[in-house]
Backbone as CSV, one residue per row, in Angstrom:
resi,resn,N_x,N_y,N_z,CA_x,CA_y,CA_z,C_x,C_y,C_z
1,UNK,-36.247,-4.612,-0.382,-35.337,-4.290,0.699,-35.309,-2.775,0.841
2,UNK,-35.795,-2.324,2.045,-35.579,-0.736,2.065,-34.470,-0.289,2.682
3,UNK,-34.673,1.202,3.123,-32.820,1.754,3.857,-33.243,1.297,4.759
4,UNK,-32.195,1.145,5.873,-31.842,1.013,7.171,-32.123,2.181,7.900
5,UNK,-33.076,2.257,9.042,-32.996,3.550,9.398,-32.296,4.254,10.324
6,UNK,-31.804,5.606,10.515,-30.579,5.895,10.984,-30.732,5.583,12.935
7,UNK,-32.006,5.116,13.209,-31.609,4.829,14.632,-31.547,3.230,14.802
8,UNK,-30.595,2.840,13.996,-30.325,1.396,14.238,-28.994,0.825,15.378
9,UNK,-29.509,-0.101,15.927,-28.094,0.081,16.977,-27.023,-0.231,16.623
10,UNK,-25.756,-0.140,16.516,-24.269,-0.117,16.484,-23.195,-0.162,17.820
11,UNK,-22.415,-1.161,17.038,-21.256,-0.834,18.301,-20.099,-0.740,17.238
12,UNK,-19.291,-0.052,17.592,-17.976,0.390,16.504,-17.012,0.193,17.722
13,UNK,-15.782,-0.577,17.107,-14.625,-1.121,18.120,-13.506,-0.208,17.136
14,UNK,-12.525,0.465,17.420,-11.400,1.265,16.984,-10.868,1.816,17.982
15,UNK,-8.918,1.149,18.232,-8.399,2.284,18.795,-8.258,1.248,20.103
16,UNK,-8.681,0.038,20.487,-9.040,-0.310,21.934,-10.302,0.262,22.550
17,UNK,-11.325,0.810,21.317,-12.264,1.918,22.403,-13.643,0.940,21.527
18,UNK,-15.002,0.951,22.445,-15.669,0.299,22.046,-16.571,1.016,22.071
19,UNK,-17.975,1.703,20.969,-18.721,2.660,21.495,-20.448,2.225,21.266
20,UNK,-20.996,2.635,21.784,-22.465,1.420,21.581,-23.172,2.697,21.374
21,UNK,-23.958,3.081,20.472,-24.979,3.568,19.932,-25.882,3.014,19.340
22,UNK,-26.835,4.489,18.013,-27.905,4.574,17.070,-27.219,5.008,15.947
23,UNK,-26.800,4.244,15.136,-26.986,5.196,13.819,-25.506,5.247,13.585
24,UNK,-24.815,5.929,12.412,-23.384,6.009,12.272,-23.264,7.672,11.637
25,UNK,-23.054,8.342,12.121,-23.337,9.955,11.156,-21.284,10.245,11.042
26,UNK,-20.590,9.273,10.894,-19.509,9.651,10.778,-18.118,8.720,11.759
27,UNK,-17.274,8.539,11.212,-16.412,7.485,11.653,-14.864,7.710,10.710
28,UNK,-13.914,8.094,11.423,-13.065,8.164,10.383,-11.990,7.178,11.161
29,UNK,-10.974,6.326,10.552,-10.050,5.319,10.707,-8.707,5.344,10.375
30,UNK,-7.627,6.110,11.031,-6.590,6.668,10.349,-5.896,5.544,9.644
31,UNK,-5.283,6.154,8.606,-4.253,4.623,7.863,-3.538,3.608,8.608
32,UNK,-3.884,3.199,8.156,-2.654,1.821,8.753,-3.638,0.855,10.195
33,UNK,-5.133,1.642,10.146,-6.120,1.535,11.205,-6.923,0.580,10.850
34,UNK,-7.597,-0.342,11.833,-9.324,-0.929,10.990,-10.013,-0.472,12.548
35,UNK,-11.139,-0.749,11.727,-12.185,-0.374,12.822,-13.676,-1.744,12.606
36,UNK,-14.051,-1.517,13.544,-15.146,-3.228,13.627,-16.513,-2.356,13.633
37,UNK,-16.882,-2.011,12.959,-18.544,-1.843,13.426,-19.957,-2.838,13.111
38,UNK,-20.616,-2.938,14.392,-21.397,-4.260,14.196,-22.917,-3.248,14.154
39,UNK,-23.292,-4.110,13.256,-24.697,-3.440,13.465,-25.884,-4.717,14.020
40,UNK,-26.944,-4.023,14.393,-28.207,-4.821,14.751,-29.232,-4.645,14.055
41,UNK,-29.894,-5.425,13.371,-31.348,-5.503,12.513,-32.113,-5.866,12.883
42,UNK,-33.478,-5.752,12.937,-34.455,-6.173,12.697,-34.977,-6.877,11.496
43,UNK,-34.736,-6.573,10.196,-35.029,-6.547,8.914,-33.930,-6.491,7.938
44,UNK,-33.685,-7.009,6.488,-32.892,-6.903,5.916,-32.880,-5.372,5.607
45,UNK,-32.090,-5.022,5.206,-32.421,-3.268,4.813,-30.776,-3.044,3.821
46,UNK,-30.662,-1.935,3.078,-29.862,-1.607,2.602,-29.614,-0.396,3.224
47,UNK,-27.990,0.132,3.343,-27.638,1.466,3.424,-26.294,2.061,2.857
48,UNK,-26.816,3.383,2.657,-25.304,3.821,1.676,-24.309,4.509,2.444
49,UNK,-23.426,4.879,1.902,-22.531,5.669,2.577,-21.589,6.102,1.723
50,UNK,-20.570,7.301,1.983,-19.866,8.154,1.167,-19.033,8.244,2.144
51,UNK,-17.555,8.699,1.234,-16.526,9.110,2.034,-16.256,11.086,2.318
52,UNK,-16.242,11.490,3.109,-16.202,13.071,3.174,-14.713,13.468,2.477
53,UNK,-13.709,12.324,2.898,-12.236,12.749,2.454,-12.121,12.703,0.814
54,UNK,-13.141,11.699,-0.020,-12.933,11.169,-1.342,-14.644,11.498,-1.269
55,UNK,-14.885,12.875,-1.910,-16.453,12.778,-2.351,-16.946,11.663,-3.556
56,UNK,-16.206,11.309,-4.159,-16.587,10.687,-5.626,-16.400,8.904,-4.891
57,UNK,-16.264,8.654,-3.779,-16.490,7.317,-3.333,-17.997,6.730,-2.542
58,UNK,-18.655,6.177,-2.544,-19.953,6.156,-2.383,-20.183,4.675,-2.055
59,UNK,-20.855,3.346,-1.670,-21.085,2.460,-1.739,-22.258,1.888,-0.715
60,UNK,-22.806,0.909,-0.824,-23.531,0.344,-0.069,-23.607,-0.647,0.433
61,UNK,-24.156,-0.965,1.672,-24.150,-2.126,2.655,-25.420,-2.827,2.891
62,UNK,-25.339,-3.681,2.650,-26.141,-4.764,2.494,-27.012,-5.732,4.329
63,UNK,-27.412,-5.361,4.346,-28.176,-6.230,6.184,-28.835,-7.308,5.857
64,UNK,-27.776,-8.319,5.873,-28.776,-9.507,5.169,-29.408,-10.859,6.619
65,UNK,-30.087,-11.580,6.239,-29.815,-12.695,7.379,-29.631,-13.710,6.854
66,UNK,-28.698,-14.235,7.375,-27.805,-15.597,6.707,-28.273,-16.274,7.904
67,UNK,-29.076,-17.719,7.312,-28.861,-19.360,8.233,-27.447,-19.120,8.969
68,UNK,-27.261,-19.816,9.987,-26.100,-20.950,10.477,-26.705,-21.665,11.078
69,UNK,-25.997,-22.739,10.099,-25.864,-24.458,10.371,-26.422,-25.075,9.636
């Protein structure tokens, strides 16, 4: 499974606002907030990500394809 590469398409929903791009270079969600971001694959891929507010938080996301039905 390799990274995801950063021109992958996205739509991120936060706020009532819906935004359709490539890539995610930053997204912040004030407390008490969620935010929806959908991504599109081609391929399974992995990608990481870090928080700028909490440097020592780090994790990764998984692009898998799951059956339905």
């Amino acid at each position: 499974m390799g990274s995801a590469p950063r021109c992958l398409p996205v739509t991120i929903e936060a706020g009532g606002i819906e935004v359709f791009g490539r890539g995610i270079d930053g997204l912040h969600v004030a407390p008490g907030q969620t935010a929806v971001i959908r991504l599109t694959h081609a391929q399974q891929a992995k990608m990481t990500f870090r928080c700028d507010l909490h440097p020592n938080l780090e994790g990764e996301l998984y692009l898998l394809d799951v059956p339905v039905g």
